[in-house]
C-alpha positions in Angstrom: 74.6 53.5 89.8 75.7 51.7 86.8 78.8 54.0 84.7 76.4 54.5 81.8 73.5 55.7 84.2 76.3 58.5 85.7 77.8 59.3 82.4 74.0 60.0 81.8 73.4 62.4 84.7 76.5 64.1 84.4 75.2 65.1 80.7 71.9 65.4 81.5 72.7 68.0 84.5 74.9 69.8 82.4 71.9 69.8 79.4 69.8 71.0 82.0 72.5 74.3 83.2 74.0 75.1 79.8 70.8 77.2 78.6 71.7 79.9 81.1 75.3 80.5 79.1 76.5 81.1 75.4 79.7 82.0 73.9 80.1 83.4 70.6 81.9 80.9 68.9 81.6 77.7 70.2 77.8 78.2 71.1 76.0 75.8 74.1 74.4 74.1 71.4 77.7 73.2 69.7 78.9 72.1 73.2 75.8 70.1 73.7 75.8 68.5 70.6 78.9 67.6 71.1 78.2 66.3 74.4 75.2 63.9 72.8 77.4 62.5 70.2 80.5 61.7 72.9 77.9 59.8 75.2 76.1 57.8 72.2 79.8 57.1 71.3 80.9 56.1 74.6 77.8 54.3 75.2 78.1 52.2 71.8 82.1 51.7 73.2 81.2 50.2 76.6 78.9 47.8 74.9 81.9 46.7 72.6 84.4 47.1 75.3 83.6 48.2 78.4 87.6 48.3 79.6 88.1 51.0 77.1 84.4 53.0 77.0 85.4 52.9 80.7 88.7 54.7 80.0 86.9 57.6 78.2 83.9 58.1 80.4 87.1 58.5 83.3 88.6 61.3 81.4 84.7 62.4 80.4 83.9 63.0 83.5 86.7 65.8 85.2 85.8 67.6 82.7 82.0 68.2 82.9 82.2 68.1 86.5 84.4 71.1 86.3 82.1 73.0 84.0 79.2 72.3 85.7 81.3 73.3 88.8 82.0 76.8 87.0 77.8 77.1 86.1 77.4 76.5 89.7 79.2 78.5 90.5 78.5 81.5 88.3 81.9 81.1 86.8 82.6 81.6 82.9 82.7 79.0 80.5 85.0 78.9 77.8 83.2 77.1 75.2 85.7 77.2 72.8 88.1 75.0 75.2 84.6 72.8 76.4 83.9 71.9 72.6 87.8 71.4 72.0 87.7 68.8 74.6 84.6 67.4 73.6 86.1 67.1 70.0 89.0 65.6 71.7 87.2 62.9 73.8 85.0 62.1 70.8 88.4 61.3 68.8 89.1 58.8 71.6 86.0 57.0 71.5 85.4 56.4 68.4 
C-alpha cells in the first residue's frame, strides 16, 4: 500500500468511528474537518516533496492510530487535544 493510500485509510477509518463520539468544544466535526484539510495538505506535500509529506504523514499517523485505538476501545477522546494536534500537524504541512 502506497503512503497516500494508508494515510487515506487511517482517515477514512477514523471518519467512519468518530460519529459515535462528540465533545463539547472541539466537536467530531471540527476534528474531522481538520482531519480532511491535514490529508489534502499532506497529499498536495508528497506530490511536491514526498521526503517531507513523508515526514508529516509519520508524525500523522501515531496519532490517529491512538484515537482510533481509544474508539476501539471505548476509551474517551479528548477532542480538544485531537483538533490541537490536527491544528499542529496542519502548521507542519503547509
Amino acid at each position: 500500500m502506497t503512503p497516500q493510500k494508508s494515510m487515506m485509510a487511517i482517515v477514512l477509518t477514523a471518519a467512519l468511528t468518530l460519529p459515535n463520539l462528540a465533545y463539547a468544544a472541539c466537536t467530531q466535526q471540527d476534528a474531522m474537518a481538520k482531519a480532511t484539510q491535514l490529508s489534502q495538505l499532506v497529499q498536495a506535500k508528497m506530490a511536491k516533496d514526498p521526503a517531507s509529506g513523508q515526514a508529516v504523514m509519520m508524525k500523522m499517523q501515531p496519532i490517529m492510530q491512538a484515537n482510533q485505538a481509544k474508539m476501539t476501545s471505548g476509551g474517551t477522546i479528548d477532542w480538544d487535544s485531537v483538533c490541537t494536534q490536527y491544528d499542529a500537524l496542519i502548521t507542519q504541512a503547509q
